[in-house]
NUNUMAR-716390 format. One record per residue (C-alpha): x, y, z. Coordinates in nm, 4 decimals, decimal comma. Layout:
N
<node><px>X</px><py>Y</py><pz>Z</pz></node>
...
This chain:
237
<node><px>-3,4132</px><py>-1,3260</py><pz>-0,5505</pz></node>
<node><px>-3,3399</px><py>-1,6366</py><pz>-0,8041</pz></node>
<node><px>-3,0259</px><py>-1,6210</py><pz>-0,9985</pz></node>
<node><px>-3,2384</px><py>-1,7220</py><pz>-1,3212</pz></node>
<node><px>-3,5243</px><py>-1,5335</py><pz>-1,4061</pz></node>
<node><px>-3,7771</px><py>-1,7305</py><pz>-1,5873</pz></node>
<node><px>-3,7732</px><py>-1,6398</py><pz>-2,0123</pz></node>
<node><px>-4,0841</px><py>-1,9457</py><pz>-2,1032</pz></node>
<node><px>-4,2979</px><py>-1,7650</py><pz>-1,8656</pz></node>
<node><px>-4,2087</px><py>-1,4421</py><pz>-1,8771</pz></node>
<node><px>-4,5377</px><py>-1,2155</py><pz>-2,0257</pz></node>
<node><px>-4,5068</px><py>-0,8425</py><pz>-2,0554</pz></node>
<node><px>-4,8506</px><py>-0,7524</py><pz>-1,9678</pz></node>
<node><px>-4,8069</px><py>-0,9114</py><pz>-1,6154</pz></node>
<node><px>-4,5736</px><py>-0,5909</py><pz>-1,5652</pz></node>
<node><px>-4,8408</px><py>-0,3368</py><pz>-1,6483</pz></node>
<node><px>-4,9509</px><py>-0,0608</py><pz>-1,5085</pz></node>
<node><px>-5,1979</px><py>0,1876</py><pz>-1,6605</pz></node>
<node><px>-5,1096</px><py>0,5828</py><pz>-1,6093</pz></node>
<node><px>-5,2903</px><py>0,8788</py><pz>-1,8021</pz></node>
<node><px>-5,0121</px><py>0,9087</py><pz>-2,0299</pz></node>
<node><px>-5,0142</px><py>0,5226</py><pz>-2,1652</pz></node>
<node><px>-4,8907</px><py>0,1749</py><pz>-1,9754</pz></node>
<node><px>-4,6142</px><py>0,1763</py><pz>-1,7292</pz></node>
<node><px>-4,3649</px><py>-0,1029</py><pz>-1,7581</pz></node>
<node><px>-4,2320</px><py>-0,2164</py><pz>-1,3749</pz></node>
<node><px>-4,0012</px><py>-0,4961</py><pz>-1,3768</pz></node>
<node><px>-3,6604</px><py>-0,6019</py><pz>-1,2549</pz></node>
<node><px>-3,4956</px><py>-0,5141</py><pz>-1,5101</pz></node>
<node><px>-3,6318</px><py>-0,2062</py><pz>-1,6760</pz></node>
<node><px>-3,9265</px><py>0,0315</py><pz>-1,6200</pz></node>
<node><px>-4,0606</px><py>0,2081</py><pz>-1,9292</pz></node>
<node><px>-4,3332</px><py>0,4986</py><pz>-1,9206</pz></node>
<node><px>-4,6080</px><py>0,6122</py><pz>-2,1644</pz></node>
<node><px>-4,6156</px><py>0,2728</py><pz>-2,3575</pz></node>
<node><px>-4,9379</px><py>0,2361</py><pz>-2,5949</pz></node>
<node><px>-5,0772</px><py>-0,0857</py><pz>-2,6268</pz></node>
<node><px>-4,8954</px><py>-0,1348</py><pz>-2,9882</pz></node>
<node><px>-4,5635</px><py>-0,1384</py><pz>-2,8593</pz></node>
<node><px>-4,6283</px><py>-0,4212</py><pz>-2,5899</pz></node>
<node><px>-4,4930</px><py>-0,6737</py><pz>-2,8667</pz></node>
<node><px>-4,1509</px><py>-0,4671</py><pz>-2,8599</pz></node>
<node><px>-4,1825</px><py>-0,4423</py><pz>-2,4998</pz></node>
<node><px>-4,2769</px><py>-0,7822</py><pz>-2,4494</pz></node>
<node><px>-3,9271</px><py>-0,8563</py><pz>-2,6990</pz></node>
<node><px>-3,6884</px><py>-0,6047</py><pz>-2,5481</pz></node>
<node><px>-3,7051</px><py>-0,7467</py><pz>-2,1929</pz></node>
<node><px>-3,6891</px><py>-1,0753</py><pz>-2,2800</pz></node>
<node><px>-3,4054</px><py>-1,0242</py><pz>-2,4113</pz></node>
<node><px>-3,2666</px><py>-0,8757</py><pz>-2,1510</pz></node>
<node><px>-3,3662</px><py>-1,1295</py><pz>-1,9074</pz></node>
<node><px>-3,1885</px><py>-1,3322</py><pz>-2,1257</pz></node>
<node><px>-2,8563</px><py>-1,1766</py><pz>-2,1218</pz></node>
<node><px>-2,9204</px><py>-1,1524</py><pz>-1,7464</pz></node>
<node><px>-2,9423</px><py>-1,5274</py><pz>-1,6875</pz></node>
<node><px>-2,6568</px><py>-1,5751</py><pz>-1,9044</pz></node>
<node><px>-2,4235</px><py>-1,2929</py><pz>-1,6430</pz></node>
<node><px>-2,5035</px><py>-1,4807</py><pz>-1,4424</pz></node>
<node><px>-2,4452</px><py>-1,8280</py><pz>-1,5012</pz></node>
<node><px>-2,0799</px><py>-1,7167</py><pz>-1,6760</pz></node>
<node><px>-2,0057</px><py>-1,5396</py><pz>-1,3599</pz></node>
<node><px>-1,9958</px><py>-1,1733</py><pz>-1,5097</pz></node>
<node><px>-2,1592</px><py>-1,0416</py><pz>-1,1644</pz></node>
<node><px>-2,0761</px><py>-0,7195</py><pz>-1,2545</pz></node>
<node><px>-2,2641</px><py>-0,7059</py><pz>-1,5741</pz></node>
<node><px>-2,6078</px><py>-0,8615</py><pz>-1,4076</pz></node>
<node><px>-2,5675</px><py>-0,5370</py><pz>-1,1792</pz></node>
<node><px>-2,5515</px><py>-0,2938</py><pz>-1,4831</pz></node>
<node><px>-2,8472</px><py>-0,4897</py><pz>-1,6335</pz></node>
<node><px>-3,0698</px><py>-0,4284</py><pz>-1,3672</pz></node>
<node><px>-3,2481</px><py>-0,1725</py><pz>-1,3366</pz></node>
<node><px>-3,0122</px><py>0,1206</py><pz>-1,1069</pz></node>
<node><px>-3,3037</px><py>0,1145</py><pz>-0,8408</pz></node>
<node><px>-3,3203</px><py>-0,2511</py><pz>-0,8136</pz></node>
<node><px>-2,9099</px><py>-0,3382</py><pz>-0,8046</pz></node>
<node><px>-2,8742</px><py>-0,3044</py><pz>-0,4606</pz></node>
<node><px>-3,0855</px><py>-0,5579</py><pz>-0,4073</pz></node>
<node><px>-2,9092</px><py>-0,7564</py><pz>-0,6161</pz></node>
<node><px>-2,5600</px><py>-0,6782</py><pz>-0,4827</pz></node>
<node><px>-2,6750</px><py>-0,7637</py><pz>-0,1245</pz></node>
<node><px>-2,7697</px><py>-1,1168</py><pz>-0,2277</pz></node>
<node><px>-2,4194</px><py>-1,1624</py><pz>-0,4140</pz></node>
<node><px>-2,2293</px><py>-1,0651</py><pz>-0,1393</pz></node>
<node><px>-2,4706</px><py>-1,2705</py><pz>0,1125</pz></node>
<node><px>-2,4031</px><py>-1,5594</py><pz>-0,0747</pz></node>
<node><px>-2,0229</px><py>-1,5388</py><pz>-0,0936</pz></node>
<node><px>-2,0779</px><py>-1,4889</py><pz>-0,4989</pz></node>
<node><px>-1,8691</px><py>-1,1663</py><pz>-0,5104</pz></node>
<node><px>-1,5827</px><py>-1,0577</py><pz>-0,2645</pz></node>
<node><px>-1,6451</px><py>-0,7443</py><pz>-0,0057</pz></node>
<node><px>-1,3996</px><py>-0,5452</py><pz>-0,2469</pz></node>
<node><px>-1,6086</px><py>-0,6411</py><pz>-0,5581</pz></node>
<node><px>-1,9563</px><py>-0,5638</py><pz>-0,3655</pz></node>
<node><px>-1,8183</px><py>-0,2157</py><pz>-0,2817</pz></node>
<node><px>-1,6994</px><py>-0,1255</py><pz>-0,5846</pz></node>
<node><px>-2,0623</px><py>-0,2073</py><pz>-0,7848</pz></node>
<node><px>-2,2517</px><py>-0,0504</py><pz>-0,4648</pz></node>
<node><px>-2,1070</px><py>0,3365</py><pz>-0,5412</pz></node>
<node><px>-2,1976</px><py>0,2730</py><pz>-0,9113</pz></node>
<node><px>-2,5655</px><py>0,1766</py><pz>-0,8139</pz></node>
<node><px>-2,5390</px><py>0,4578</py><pz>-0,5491</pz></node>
<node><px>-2,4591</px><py>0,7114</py><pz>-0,7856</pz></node>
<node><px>-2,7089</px><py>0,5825</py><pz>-1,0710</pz></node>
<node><px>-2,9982</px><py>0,5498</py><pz>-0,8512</pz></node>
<node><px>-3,2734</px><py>0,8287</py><pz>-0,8212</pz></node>
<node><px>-3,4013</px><py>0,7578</py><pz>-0,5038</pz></node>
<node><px>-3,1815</px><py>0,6187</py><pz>-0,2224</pz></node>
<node><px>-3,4641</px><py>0,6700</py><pz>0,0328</pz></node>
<node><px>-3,6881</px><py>0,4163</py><pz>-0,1551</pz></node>
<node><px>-3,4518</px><py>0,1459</py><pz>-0,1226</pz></node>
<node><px>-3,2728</px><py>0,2366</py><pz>0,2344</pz></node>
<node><px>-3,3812</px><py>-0,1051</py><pz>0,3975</pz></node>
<node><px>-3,1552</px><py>-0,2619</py><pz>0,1545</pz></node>
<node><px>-2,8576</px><py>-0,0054</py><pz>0,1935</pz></node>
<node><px>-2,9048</px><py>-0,0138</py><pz>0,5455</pz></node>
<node><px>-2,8414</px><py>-0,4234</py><pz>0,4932</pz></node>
<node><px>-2,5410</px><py>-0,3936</py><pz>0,2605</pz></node>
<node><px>-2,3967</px><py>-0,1090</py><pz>0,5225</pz></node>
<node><px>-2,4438</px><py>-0,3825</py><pz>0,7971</pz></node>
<node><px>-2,2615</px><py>-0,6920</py><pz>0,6328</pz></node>
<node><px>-2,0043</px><py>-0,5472</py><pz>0,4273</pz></node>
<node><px>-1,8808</px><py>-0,3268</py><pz>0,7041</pz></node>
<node><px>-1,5287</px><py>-0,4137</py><pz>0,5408</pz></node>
<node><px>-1,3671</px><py>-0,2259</py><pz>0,2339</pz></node>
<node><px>-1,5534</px><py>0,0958</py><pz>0,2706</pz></node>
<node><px>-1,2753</px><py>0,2888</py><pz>0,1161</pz></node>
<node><px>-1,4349</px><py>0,1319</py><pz>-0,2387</pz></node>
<node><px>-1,6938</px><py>0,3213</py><pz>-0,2047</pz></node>
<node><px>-1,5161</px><py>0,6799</py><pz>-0,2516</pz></node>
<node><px>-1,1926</px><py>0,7737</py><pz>-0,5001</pz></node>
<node><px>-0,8877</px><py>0,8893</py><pz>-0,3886</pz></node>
<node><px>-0,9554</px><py>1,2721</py><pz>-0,3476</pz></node>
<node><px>-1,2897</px><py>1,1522</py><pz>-0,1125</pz></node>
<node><px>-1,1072</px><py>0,9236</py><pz>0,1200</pz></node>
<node><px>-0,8543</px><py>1,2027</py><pz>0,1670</pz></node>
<node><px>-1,1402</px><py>1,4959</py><pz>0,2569</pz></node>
<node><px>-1,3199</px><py>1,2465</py><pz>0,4958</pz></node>
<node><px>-0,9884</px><py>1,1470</py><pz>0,6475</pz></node>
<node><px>-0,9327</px><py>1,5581</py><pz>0,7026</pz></node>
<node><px>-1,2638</px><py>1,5775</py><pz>0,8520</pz></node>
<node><px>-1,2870</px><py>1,6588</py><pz>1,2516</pz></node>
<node><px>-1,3913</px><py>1,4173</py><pz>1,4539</pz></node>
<node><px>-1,7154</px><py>1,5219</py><pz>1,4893</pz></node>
<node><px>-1,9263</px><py>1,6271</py><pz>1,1623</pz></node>
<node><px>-2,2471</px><py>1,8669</py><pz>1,1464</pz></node>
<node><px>-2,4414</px><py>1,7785</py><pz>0,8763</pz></node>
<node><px>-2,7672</px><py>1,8351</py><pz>0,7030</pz></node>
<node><px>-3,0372</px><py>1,6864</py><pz>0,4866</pz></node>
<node><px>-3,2815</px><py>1,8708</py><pz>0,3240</pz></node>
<node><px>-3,6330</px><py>1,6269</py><pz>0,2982</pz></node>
<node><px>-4,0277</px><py>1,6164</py><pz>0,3001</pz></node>
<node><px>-4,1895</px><py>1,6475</py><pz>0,6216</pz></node>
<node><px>-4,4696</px><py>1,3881</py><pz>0,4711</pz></node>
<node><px>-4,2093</px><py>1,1298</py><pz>0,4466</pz></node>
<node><px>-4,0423</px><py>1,1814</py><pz>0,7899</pz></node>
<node><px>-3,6420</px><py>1,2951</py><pz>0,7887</pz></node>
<node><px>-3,5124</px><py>0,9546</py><pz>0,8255</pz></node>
<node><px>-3,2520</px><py>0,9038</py><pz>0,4938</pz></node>
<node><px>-2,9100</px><py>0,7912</py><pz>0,4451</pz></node>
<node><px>-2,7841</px><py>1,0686</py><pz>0,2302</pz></node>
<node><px>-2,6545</px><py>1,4075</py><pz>0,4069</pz></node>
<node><px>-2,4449</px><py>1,6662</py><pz>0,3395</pz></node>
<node><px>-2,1694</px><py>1,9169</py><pz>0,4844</pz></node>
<node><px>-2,3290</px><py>2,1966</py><pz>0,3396</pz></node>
<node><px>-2,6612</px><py>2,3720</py><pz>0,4451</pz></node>
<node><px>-2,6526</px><py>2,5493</py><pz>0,0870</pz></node>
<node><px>-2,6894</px><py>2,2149</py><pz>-0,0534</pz></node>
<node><px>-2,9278</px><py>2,0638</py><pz>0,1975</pz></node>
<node><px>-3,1699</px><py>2,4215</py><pz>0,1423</pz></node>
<node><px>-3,1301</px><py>2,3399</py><pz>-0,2591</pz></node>
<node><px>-3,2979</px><py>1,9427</py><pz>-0,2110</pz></node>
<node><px>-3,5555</px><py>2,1014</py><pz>0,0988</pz></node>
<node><px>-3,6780</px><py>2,3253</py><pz>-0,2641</pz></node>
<node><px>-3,8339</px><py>2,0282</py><pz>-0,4032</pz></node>
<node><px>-4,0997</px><py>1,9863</py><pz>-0,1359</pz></node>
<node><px>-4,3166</px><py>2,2165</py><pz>-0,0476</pz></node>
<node><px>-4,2774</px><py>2,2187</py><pz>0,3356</pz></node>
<node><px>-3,8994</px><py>2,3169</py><pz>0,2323</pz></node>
<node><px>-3,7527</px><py>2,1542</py><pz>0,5611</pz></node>
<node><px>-3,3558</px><py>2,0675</py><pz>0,6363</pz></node>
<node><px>-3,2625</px><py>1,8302</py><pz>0,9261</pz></node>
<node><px>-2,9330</px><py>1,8997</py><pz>1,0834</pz></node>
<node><px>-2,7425</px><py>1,6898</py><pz>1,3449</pz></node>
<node><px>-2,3826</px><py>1,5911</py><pz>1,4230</pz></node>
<node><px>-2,2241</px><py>1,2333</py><pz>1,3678</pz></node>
<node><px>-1,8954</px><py>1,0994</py><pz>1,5057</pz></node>
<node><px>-1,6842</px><py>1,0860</py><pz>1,1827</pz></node>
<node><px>-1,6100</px><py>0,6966</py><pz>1,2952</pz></node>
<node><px>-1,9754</px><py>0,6319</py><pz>1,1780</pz></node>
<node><px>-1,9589</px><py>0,7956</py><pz>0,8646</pz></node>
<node><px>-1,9490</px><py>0,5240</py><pz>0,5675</pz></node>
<node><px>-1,8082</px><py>0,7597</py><pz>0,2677</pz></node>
<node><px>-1,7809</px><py>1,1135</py><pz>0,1929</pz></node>
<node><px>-1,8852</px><py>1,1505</py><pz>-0,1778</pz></node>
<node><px>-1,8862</px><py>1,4320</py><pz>-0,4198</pz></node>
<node><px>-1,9066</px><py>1,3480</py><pz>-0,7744</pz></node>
<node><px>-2,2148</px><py>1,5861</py><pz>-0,8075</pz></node>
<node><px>-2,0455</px><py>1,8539</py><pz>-0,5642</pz></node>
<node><px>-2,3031</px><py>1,7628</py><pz>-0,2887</pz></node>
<node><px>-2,0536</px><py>1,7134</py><pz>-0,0541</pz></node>
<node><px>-2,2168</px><py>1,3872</py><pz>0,0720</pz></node>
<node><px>-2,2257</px><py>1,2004</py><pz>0,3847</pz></node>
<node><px>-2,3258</px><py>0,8287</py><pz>0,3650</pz></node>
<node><px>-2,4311</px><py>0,7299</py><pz>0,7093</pz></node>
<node><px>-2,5129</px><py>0,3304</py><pz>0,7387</pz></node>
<node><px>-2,8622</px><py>0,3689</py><pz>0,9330</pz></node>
<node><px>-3,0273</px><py>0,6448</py><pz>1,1293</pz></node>
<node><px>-2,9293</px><py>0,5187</py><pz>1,4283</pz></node>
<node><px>-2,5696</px><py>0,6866</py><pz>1,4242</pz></node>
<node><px>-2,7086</px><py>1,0299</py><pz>1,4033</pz></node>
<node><px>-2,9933</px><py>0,9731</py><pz>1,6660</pz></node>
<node><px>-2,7581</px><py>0,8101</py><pz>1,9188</pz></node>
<node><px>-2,5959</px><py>1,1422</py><pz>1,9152</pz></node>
<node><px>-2,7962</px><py>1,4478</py><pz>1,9096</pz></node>
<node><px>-3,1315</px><py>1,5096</py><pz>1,8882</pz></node>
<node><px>-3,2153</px><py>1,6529</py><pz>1,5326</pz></node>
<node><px>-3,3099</px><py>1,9830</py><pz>1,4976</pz></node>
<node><px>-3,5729</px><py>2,0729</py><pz>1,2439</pz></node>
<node><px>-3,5013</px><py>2,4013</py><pz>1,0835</pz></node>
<node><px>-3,7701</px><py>2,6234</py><pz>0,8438</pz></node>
<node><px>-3,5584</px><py>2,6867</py><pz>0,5376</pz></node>
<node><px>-3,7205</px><py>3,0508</py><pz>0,5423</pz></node>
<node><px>-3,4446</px><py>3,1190</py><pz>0,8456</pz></node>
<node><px>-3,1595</px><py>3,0479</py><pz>0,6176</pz></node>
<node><px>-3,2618</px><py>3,2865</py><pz>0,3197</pz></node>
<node><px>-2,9224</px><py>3,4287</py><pz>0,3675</pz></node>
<node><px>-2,7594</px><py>3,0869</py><pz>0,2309</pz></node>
<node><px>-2,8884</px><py>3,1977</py><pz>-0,1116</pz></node>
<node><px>-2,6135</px><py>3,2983</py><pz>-0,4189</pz></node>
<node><px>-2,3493</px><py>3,1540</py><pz>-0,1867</pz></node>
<node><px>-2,2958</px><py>2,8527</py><pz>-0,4438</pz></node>
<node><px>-2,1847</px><py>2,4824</py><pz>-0,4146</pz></node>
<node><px>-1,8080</px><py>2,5731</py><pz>-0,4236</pz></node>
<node><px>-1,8557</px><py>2,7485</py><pz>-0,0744</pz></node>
<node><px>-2,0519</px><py>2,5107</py><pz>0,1368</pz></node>
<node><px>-2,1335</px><py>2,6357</py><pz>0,5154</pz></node>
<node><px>-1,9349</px><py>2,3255</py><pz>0,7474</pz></node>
């Protein structure tokens, strides 16, 4: 991407998309829902002045506070292109990747570009998790089963997983074929071990890791009815 977004030629309405509840707003650096065609002069204001304070991050070197101005499912984007271009330091670039991690909504949609930041910032990984994380990983066995609950529609390919079937049955409830993907990975491929939303979640850099390894096995979440009431705070490993 350019470092400087364009302000003279920026035009809301170029951004638009139309929904049955109102306009949709998709840009860079905000997305806004159910907007009626009165409030396109306040939409057509409020990002220009965020593009503004954008360009100006940018141009002072406040890296960190472009990041938090983009929008959470864009910043990895933006963070790869920092760190391509020797703008930020591998430390820095870790330490604003787990904040867009944990912000965005939908890792999956943006994997390619996780996938890329996994592959050239291979160093400083330990940014990525807080004290108490780096310790549980570093107590893991060498060899991890893990799990990932997903939509069959969308194949089971993802970069998020988890040491708990409980939690991976849980994520499997918001699609209707209600499937879970479990495998093992060598704990040497792992990325981080997070759990600031008690997920107990495995970052893996690419699917490759987990195919390399063992075959997947696709499991009907009807088998493991028995996982229910047993609660985040006593995962299955």
């Amino acid at each position: 991407m350019t470092h400087q977004l364009s302000e003279s030629e920026f035009v809301v309405t170029d951004y638009l998309k139309e929904t049955p509840s109102g306009y949709k707003v998709c840009h860079f650096l905000g997305v806004y829902d159910g907007i009626i065609a009165d409030d396109l002069p306040l939409m057509q204001s409020l990002l220009l002045s965020r593009i503004k304070a954008f360009n100006l991050a940018m141009t002072s070197g406040h890296y960190k506070k472009a990041v938090e101005i983009v929008t959470p499912a864009r910043r990895i984007k933006l963070i790869v292109d920092l760190v391509s271009e020797g703008m930020i330091s591998l430390q820095q670039a870790w330490a604003l990747a787990r904040q867009a991690w944990l912000f965005q909504p939908n890792i999956y949609q943006e994997r390619v570009h996780w996938e890329l930041f996994f592959n050239i910032a291979k160093l400083c990984t330990h940014e990525f998790m807080c004290d108490q994380e780096r310790e549980h990983l570093h107590q893991l066995p060498e060899e991890v089963d893990i799990f990932r609950g997903y939509d069959q529609r969308y194949g089971r390919a993802g970069l998020s997983w988890t040491l708990s079937k409980v939690v991976a049955s849980d994520h499997s409830k918001r699609y209707g074929n209600r499937i879970i993907a479990h495998s093992k990975i060598r704990k040497a491929d792992i990325v981080a071990y997070l759990n600031v939303k008690s997920e107990y979640e495995i970052v893996i850099p690419s699917m490759s890791v987990v195919e390399n390894f063992r075959a997947i096995n696709v499991i009907n979440q009807r088998k493991y009815s028995r996982w229910q009431g047993l609660g985040h705070k006593n995962p299955i490993f």
